[in-house]
KEMAR-644710 format. One line per 10 residues: number of its first residue (from 1); their letters; for each residue x, y, z of C-alpha. Coordinates in steps of 0.5 Angstrom, whole numbers, plus 500, padded with zeros to 3 digits. Example, Ala and Ser with C-alpha at 12.3 -4.5 7.8 and 13.67 -1.06 7.14 Angstrom:
BEGIN
1	AS	525,491,516  527,498,514
//
This chain:
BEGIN
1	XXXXXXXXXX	746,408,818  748,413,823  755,413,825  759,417,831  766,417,833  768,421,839  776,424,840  775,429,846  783,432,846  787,437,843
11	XXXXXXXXXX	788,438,835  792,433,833  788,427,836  782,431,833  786,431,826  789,424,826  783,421,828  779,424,822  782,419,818  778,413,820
21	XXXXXXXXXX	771,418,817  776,417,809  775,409,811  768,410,813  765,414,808  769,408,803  765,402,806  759,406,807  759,411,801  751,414,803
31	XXXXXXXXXX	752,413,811  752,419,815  758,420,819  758,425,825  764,428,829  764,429,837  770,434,838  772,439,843  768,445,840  776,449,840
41	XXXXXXXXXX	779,444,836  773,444,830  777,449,826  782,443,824  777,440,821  772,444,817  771,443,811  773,435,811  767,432,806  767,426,810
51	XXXXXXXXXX	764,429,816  757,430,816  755,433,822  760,435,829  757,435,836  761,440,840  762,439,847  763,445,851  767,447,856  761,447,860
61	XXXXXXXXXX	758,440,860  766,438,861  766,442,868  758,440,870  756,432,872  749,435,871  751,438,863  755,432,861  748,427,863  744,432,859
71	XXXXXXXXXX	750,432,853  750,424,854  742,423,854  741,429,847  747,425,844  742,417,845  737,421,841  740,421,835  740,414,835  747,412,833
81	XXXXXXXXXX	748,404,830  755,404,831  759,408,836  768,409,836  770,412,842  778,414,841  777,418,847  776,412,852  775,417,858  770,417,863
91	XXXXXXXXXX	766,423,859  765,418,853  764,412,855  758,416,859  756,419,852  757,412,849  753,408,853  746,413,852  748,413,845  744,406,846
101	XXXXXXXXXX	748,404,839  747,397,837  756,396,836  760,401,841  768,400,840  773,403,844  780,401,847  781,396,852  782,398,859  780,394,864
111	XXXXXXXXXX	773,397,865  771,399,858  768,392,857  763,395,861  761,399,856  764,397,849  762,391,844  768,391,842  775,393,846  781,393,842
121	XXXXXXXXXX	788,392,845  793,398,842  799,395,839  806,397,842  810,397,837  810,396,829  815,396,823  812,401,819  812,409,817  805,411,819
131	XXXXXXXXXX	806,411,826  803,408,832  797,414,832  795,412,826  796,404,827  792,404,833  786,408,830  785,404,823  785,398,829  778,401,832
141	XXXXXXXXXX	775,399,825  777,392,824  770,389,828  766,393,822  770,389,817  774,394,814  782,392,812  788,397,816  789,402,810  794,408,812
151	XXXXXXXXXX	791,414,811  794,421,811  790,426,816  788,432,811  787,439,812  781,443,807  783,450,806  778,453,801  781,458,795  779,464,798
161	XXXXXXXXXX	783,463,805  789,461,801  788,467,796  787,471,803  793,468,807  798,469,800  796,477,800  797,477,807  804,475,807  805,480,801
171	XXXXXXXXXX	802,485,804  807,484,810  814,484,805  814,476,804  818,474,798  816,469,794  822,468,791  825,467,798  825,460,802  819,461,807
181	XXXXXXXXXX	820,457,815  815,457,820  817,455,827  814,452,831  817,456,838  813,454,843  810,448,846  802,446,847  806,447,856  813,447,858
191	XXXXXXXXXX	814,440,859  813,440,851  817,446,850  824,447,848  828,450,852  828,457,850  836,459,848  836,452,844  830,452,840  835,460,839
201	XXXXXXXXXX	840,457,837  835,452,832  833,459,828  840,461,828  843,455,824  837,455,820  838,462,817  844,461,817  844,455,812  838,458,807
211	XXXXXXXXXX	837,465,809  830,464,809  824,468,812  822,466,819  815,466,822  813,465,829  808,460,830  804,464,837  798,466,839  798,474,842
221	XXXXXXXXXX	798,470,849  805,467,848  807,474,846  813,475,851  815,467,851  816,468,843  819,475,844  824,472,848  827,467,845  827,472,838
231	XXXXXXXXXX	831,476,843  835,470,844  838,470,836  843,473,833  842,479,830  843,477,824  838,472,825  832,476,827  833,481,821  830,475,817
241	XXXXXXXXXX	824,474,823  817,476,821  815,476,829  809,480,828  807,476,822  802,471,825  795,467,825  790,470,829  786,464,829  787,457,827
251	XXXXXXXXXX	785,457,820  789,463,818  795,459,821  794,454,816  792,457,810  799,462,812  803,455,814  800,452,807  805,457,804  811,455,808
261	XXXXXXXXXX	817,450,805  818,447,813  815,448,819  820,447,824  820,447,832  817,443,838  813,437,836  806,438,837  799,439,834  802,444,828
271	XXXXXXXXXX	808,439,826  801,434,825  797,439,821  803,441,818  804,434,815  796,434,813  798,440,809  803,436,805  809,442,808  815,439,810
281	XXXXXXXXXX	817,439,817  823,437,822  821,436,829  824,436,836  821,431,841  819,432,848  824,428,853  818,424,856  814,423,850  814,417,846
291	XXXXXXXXXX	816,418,839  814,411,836  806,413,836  807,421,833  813,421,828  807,419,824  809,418,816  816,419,818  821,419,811  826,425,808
301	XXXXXXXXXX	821,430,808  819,429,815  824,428,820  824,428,827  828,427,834  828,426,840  834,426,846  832,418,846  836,417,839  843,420,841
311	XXXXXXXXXX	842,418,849  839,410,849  843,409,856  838,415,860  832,410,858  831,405,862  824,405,862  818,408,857  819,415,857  812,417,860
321	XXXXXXXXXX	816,415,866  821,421,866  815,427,865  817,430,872  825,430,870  823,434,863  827,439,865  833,436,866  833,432,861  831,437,856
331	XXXXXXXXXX	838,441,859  841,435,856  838,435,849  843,440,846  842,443,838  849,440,837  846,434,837  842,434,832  846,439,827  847,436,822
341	XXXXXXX	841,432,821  837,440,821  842,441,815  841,435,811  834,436,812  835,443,810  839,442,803
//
C-alpha cells in the first residue's frame, strides 16, 4: 500500500501534520508512507522514521501553472491508493486529483466534493489539551478506521547534531550550569510579531527573575530587527544576551534549542518545534490569531497568552476578523498583563 499526504504550508503546519504518519505507520506497519512538503520546510522533519520517501514542491512549480500540471501528472505515476490533503488548496487539490488515488481525503469546502472521496468537517471547538490543530487532523484519518489518538509532533536530531550544538554553545562561553532561555523575538511577519519595545520589556523580566543566558532566535536577514529590540533592554539585560549566538540553519536551531530550558517569544513554528522537542515554552499570541487551534498540549510546561484572555470585551467576532487592526490591538497588549503568569512559568 502506498499512501501520501499533502501539507503545502509553512513549518509548523509541516510538523503538526506529521503526526498522522506515527498513526499510519501503526495501522499499516509495512506501507509506504510518503510526505509532499514545501522543499524549505523538510528540515522539520528529516530524519522522522515514519516517513518513507518526501516529494518537494518547489518555488518553481508553485509560481508556473505549466510546472504544477508536469509536478501533479509525476505525482499520478507513483500511483498512490490513498491520498490526505491537509493543505486543501487549489495546488493540491490539482495533485490529488491526477494522483488517481482510489481514496482521496481532505477537508470540507464547498468545492472539495469535486475532488475528495471523503470531506470532513473541522470541529470549532473541543474540550480537550491537544488543540484544534491536532484534532482536526487526527479527524482526516477516521474514513481509513483509525480511532482519534493524540499524538505529540516529534523532532529527530541525531547524536552527532546534538554533540555538534552543545560544543557550540561551549565554545561561544555558554554555562551549563546556568539557566539557558531562547526567545522567540520576531514573528514569521509583522502582524505575528510582538511589538519590539514590549517583547524588551519580556527579556528584561525574564533576566530579571532567573539571571539566565538569552539566545535570540533570527535568521542574519532580521538582523537590524533583532538588534533593535536587544537595544531596547536594560543594560543589565543585554550583559546576559548571547546575540551572535544563533542557528544559521533550521537544524542547527534545533539541535541549539533542544539545549535550552524554555523558548520564550512570539507564538509561531519555533514555539511548536519546541514543544516537539520536549523544551518548555511560554508563548505570546497575535491579537488575530485563534489561540484555540495552536495552544497545542497546553498545561504547566506550555503556556500561552493572548490579548482575548485579559480584554474578552474587544471581541465581538472571531479574531481572524481583526487582522487589519493588528497594530492597534497589539498597542493594547501590554507585558504588564501577563507578568506574573511569565513569573509563574518562570519559578
Amino acid at each position: 500500500m502506498k499512501i501520501l499526504i499533502i501539507q503545502q504550508k509553512m513549518i509548523g503546519d509541516v510538523l503538526t501534520s506529521s503526526i498522522l504518519f506515527e498513526a499510519l505507520r501503526l495501522k499499516y506497519p509495512k506501507a509506504q508512507l510518503d510526505y509532499l512538503i514545501n522543499e524549505h520546510t523538510v528540515a522539520v522533519v528529516e530524519n522522522n522514521p515514519n516517513v518513507n520517501n518526501f516529494l518537494l514542491f518547489t518555488k518553481e512549480a508553485e509560481l508556473s501553472k505549466a510546472k504544477l500540471l508536469k509536478f501533479a501528472k509525476s505525482v499520478g505515476h507513483k500511483k498512490y491508493d490513498i491520498v490526505i490533503d491537509v493543505y486543501s488548496k487549489l495546488s493540491s487539490n490539482l495533485i490529488s486529483l491526477f494522483s488517481g488515488a482510489k481514496t482521496k481525503i481532505s477537508y470540507h469546502k464547498f468545492y472539495t466534493t469535486l475532488f475528495y472521496h471523503y470531506n470532513i468537517k473541522r470541529e470549532k471547538t473541543h474540550d480537550g489539551k491537544a488543540g484544534l490543530a491536532i484534532v482536526n487532523r487526527m479527524q482526516l484519518l477516521a474514513p481509513l478506521d483509525i480511532e482519534t489518538s493524540f499524538i505529540k509532533p516529534k523532532i529527530y536530531l541525531t547524536e552527532k547534531e546534538l554533540s555538534n550544538s552543545k560544543a557550540f554553545l561551549k565554545n561561544h562561553q555558554i554555562d551549563f550550569d546556568r539557566p539557558l532561555y531562547m526567545i522567540g523575538v520576531l514573528g514569521s511577519g509583522g502582524k505575528k510579531t510582538y511589538p519590539f519595545n514590549y517583547m524588551a520589556e519580556v527579556i528584561d523580566t525574564l533576566v530579571e527573575e532567573t539571571s539566565g543566558q538569552i539566545l535570540f532566535n533570527y535568521i542574519p536577514k532580521q538582523e537590524t530587527e533583532a538588534r533593535t529590540i536587544f537595544d531596547l533592554c536594560k543594560p543589565d539585560t543585554q550583559k546576559n544576551i548571547y546575540f551572535d549566538v544563533f542557528g544559521k540553519s533550521l537544524r542547527a536551531f534545533l539541535a541549539i534549542t533542544s539545549h535550552c530550558d524554555a523558548l520564550i517569544g512570539n507564538e509561531g513554528g519555533a514555539i511548536n518545534m519546541a514543544k516537539a522537542l520536549n523544551i518548555k515554552t511560554f508563548a505570546i499570541y497575535s491579537p488575530w490569531i485563534d489561540k484555540a487551534t495552536w495552544n497545542l498540549f497546553e498545561n504547566d510546561n506550555n503556556v500561552s497568552v493572548h490579548l482575548k484572555d485579559f480584554k474578552p470585551e474587544l471581541y465581538t467576532k472571531a479574531e481572524k476578523h481583526y487582522k487589519k487592526e493588528t497594530a492597534e490591538l497589539y498597542k493594547k497588549f501590554e507585558p504588564q498583563f501577563f507578568t506574573s503568569k511569565l513569573k509563574a512559568f518562570l519559578n
